[in-house]
N, C-alpha and C positions, 0 to 999 in steps of 0.2 A: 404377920398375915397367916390366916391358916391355910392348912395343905389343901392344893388343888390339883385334881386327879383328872391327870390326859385324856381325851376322846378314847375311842377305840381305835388300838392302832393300826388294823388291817384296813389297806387302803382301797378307796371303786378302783373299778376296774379302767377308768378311762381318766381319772384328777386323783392328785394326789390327796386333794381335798374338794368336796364338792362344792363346801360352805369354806371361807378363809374370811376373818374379818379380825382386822386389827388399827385399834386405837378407834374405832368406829362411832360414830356421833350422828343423829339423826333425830330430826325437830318432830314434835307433833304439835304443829302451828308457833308459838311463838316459845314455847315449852320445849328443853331438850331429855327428849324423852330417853334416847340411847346417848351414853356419855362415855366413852373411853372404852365399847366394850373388846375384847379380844375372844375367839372363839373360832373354833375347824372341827368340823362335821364331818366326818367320812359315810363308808355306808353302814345303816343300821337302823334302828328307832330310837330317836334322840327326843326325851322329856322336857318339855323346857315350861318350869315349874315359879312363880314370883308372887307376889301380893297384888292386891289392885293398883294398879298405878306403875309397876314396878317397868315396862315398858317392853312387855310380852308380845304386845298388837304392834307398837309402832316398827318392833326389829320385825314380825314377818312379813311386816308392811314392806319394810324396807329388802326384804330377802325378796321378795315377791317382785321388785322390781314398782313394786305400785307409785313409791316416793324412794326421791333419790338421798343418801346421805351427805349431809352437811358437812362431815368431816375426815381426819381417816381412810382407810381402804377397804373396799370390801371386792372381793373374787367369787365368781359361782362358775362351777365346771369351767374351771380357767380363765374366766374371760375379766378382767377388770371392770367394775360396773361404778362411771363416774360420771358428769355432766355429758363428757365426749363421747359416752360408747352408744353402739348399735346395739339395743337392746333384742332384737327378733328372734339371733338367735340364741340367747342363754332362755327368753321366755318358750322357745319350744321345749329346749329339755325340762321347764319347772310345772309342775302343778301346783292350785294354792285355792283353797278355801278359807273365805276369809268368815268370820264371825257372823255376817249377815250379807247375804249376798240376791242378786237382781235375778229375777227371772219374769218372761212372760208369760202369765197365771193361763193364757191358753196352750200356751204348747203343753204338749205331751211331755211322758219322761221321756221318751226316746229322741222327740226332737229337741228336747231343750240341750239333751247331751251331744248329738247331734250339730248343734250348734255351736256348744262350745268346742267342738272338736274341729269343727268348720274356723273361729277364733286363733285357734292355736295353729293353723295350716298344716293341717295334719294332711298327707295324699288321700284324694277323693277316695281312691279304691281300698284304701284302707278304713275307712272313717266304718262302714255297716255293720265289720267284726270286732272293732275296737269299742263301739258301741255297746252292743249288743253283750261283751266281755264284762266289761264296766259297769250294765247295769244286773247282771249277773253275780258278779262279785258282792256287791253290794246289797245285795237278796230284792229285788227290784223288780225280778221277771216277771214277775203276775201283774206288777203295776206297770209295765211299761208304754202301754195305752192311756192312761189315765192324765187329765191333765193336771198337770203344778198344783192349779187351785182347788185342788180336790185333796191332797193331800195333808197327812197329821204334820205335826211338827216334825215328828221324828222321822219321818219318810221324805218331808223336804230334806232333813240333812244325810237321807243318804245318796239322794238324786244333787245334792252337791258334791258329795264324796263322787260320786262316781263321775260327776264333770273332774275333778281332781283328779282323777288317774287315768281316764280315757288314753291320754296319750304315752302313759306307761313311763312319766316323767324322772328324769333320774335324781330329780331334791322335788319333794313332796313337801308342803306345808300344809298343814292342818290348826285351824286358831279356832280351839272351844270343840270338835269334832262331834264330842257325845252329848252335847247339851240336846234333850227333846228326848234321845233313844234310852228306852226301856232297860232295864237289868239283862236281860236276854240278848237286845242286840247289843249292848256294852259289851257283852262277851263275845259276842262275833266279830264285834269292830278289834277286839283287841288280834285274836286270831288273822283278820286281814291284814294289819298293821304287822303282825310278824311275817308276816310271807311279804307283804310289801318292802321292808328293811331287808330284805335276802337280797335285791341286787338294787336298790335305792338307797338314797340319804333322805329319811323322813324324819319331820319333825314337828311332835306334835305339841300344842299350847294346851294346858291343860289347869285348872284348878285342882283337879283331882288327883292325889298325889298316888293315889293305890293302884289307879290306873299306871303310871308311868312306873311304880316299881314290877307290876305284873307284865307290863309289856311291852317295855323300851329296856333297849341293851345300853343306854347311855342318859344319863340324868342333869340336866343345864339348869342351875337356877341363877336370877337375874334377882338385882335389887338397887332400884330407883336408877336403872340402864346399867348398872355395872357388874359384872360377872362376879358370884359369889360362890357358887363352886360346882364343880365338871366331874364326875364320875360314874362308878355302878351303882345301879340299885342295891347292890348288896355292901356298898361302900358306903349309901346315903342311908342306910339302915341301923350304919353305926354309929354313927354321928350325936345321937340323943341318948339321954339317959331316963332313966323313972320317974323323973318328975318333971321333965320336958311335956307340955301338951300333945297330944296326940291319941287317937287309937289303936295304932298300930307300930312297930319299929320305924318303917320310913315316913311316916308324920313326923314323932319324935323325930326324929334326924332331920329334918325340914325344919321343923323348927326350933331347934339347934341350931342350928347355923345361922338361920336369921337371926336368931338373938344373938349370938357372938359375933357379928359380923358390926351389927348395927352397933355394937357395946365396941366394938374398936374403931369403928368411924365418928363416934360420938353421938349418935343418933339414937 
């Protein structure tokens, strides 16, 4: 089996791990989509990089608290998350954007944020600044009036980012974040995502592999639910050689490793 390379060792400040998931299994309908995976998150920006299918959506699904896993253990900021547990409060510490998400096309940005912040039982007298932060961060200010359905695509996904971190969550999930946003705000998304991993465990789903060596300190790829390998961007960089596809070092290394991986599992 090849070498697979530790999260980042410096731990948050309140779990030893935010994210702990071992032996972990998780259906998407009769399909198991997550199989066996193993995987600890601490704080930082965590890539988490697979093909289609390879079962990227059902684990944030499953981190998200959205669907319970099938098998396995999974732990978020300590708390065991299994058929028995009181979910309330490990979903206040989490934010999660998922790939396509509900909004009503009259609310504003401010109320829909608003909302979700009202959701998450955030205290009332906190809800107006934590708002107002959130759609700030997010370059949002000028539209904060404007309703839902008024906006581009890529301005809905930042009025969902900004429900994602409204409450300043301490595991951020992010599934597809930059799909709609322009080269420009790509770059600014990436810059938030590093101040965000300063006192968070985020984790962002991405196709985009240049994106996670630019701006995640820790790199997860997944293939067909099963962990294929954990480390830095500067470590998945090496991975590939010349003739590996790619245009870049950490392509090549991307796809390196899937082809070696799936060449020892016979696939």
């Amino acid at each position: 089996m090849m070498r697979t390379v530790s999260a980042a060792e410096t731990a948050p400040t309140l779990h030893p791990w935010a994210v702990h998931a071992e032996e972990l299994r998780v259906r998407a309908g009769r399909h198991l989509a997550v199989d066996g995976l193993d995987l600890a998150l601490g704080t930082g920006v965590h890539g988490l990089l697979g093909p289609n299918g390879a079962g990227k959506t059902t684990l944030m699904r499953a981190l998200a608290t959205v669907i319970r896993p099938a098998g396995g253990r999974l732990t978020l900021l300590g708390e065991q998350v299994d058929g028995r547990a009181d979910l309330r409060t490990v979903r206040r510490g989490l934010g999660y954007l998922p790939q396509q998400f509900g909004f009503y096309p009259r609310f504003t940005v401010r109320e829909f944020v608003e909302y979700m912040a009202w959701l998450k039982e955030m205290p009332k007298a906190e809800i107006p600044g934590a708002v107002q932060r959130a759609i700030d961060r997010v370059g949002l200010t000028a539209k904060a009036g404007a309703r839902m359905k008024t906006l581009s695509g890529g301005m809905l996904r930042r009025a969902g980012i900004a429900q994602a971190i409204v409450n300043d969550p301490a595991v951020l999930l992010l599934d597809e974040p930059t799909v709609g946003l322009d080269p420009e705000q790509r770059l600014e998304f990436r810059e938030l995502l590093r101040d965000l991993g300063v006192d968070s465990c985020v984790l962002v789903s991405t196709h985009l592999v240049e994106d996670v060596a630019v701006a995640c300190t820790d790199v997860v790829l997944i293939n067909a639910g099963r962990l294929v390998y954990q480390g830095t961007p500067d470590d998945l960089a090496t991975q590939g050689g010349p003739d590996d596809p790619g245009d870049s070092p950490a392509e090549r290394g991307y796809s390196a490793l899937l082809r070696r991986y799936r060449a020892e599992q016979g696939r």
